[in-house]
N, C-alpha and C positions, 0 to 999 in steps of 0.2 A: 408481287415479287419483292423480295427482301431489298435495299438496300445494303448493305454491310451484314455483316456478322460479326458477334463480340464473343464467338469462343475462345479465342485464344490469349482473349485479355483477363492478365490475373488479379485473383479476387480482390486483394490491397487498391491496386489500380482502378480496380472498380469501385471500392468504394470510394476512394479519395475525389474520382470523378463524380462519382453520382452527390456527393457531398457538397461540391462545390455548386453543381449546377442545382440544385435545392437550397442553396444557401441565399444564392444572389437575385436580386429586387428586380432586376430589367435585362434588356436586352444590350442598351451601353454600359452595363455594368459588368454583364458577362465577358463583354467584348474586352474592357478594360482592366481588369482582373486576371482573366485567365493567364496564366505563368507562359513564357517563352518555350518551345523544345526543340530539340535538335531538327527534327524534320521542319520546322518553320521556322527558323529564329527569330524573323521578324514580327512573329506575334499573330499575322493576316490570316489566321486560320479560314475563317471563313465570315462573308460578312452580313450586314444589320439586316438583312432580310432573314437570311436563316437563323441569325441570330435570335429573331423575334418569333422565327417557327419555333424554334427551341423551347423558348419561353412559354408559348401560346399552350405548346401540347402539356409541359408540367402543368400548367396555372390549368388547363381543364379535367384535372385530375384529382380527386377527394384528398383535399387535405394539401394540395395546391405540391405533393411531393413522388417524383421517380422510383420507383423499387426497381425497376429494370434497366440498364442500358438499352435494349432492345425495344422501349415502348418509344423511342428515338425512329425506328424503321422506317416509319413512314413518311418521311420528312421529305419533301422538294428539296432536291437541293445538296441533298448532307447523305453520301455514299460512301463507299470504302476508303478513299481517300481522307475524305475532309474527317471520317470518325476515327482514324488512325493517329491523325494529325491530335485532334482531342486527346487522346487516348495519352499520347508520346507524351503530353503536357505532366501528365501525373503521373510520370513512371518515377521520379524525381521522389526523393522523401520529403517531408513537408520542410525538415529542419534546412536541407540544401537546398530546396525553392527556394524559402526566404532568403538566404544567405546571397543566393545570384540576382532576386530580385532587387536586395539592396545596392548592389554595384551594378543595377540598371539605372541610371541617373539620381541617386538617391544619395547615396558617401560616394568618394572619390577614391583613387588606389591609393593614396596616404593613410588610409583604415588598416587595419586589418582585422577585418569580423573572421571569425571562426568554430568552427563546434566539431565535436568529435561525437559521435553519433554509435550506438551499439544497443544490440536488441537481445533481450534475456530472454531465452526461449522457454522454458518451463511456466507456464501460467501463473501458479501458485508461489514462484519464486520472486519472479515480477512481483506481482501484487505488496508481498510481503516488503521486498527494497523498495516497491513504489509509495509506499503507505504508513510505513514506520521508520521513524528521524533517526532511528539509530542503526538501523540495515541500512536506510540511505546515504548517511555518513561513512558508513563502513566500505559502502559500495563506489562510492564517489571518491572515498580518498584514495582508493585502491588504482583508481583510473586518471587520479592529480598525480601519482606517483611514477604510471607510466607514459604519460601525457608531458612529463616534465623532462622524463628521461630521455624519451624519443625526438624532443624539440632540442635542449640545449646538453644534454648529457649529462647533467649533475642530478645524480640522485641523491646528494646530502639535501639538497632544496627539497629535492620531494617527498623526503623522508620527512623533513621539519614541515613544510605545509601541510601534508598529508595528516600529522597530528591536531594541527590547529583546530581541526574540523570539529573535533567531537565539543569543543567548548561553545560551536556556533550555533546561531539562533537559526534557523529554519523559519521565512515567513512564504505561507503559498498562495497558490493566487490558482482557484480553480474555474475563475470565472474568464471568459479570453477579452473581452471590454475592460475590465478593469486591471487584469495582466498586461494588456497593451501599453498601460501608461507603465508601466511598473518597468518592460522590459524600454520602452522609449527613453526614459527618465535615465535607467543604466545606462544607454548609449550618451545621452545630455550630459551628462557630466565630465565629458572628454570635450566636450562639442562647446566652448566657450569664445569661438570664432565663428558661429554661425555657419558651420559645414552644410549641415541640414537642417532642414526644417520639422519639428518638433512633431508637428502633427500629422506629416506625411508619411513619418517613422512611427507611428502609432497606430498611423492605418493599416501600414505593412504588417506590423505586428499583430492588429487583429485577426486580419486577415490568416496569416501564419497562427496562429493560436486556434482559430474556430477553423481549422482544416475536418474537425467531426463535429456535428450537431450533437449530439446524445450525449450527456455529462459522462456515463459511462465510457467512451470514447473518448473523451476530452485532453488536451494539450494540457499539462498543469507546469503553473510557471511559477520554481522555486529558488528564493533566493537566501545563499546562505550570507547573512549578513557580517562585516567586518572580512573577509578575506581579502587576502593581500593578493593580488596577481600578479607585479612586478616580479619579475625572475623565475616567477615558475610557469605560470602560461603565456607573457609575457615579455614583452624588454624596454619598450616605448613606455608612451604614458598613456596608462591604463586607471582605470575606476576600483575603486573598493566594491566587494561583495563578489559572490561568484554564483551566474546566472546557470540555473539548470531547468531543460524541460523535458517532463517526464510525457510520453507520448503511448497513453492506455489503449488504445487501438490496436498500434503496431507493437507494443510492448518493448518501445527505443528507450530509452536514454539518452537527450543530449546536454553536452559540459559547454556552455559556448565562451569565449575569450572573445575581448575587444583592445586596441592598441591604438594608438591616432601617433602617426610617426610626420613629427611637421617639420 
């Protein structure tokens, strides 16, 4: 007899689950890792014993990786409940995971991290703004413009930033280990009082960044270099450059803003 059933969980959710739990090395690392959700906040999904079943049944599988939620079925332990509880974890997009997991003891409410998040539905239209600097400029300042409008109400600012763009350098980062320092580094530059810790905010970040194994899938973290953020996504004291990651899987776009208001 079945444990659980995973028909009604949708296919996004499944991958993002199935992503994670083929990503991660052990049994306290799933445990540790795994993101907070509404139905458990405090994280105690379920513990190190099924954890370690979890684990046992990928690791005895060619190629040590899950195709199925349901090759999970048989597990002591981990029934409709507790696979729900899983589930609810990834219904979150990867961009707002990270964003909540940061204000899990990581920055303090004197931040304000943010990203405005949007999904091009046309496949071939994606690709083309995810891929070429100057559809993604186009695409991006179109969205600095309303971004700017809807936060403080001055569209002269956003009209003027929104130009800046096309003179900017684009540097990418398709790899998510060496994107992590890139997006860590953008937060450190606010962070000249020791808020947080450098490399905790880099784990996070990986971790957010390798939400898909398959380069095809891959989080790409680009930064357009010299943008000013003050006054247009902005008011506090912010960083130069303006952080975007483009998410090929779900075919998202996120613009994220950072502020340190002390």
């Amino acid at each position: 007899m079945s444990n659980f059933s995973d028909q009604a969980v949708k296919p996004i959710v499944a991958k993002r689950t199935l992503a994670f739990i083929n990503q991660v090395r052990n049994a306290e690392v799933l445990l540790a890792q795994a993101p907070k959700s509404s139905k458990q906040p405090t994280g105690n999904w379920i513990g190190e014993k099924v954890a370690s079943r979890i684990i046992g049944v990928r690791n005895a599988i060619p190629g040590r990786r899950l195709k199925s939620l349901s090759q999970l079925n048989e597990i002591q332990g981990f029934g409709q409940d507790k696979f729900d509880e899983l589930v609810a974890m990834f219904e979150v997009d990867p961009s707002e995971a990270f964003r909540l997991a940061m204000y899990d003891g990581v920055i303090l409410d004197n931040w304000g991290l943010k990203h405005e998040t949007k999904k091009i539905d046309g496949t071939q239209e994606f690709l083309d703004t995810a891929r070429v600097d100057c559809y993604l400029k186009d695409y991006v300042a179109d969205e600095i413009k309303q971004i700017c409008t809807d936060r403080f109400n001055n569209p002269q600012a956003a009209k003027i930033a929104a130009r800046t763009l096309d003179g900017l350098f684009i540097e990418r980062f398709e790899d998510a280990h060496l994107a992590s320092y890139a997006f860590a580094l953008w937060l450190y530059r606010l962070d000249m009082d020791n808020w947080f810790s450098f490399e905790t905010v880099r784990l996070k970040a990986e971790h957010y960044l390798s939400a898909y194994p398959n380069h095809k899938d891959r989080l790409e973290l680009c930064l357009f270099k010299g943008f000013k953020n003050d006054q247009v996504l902005t008011t506090a004291i912010s960083a130069d450059d303006l952080l975007v990651v483009i998410n090929y899987a779900e075919q998202r776009i996120s613009i994220w803003s950072a502020e340190l208001r002390d």
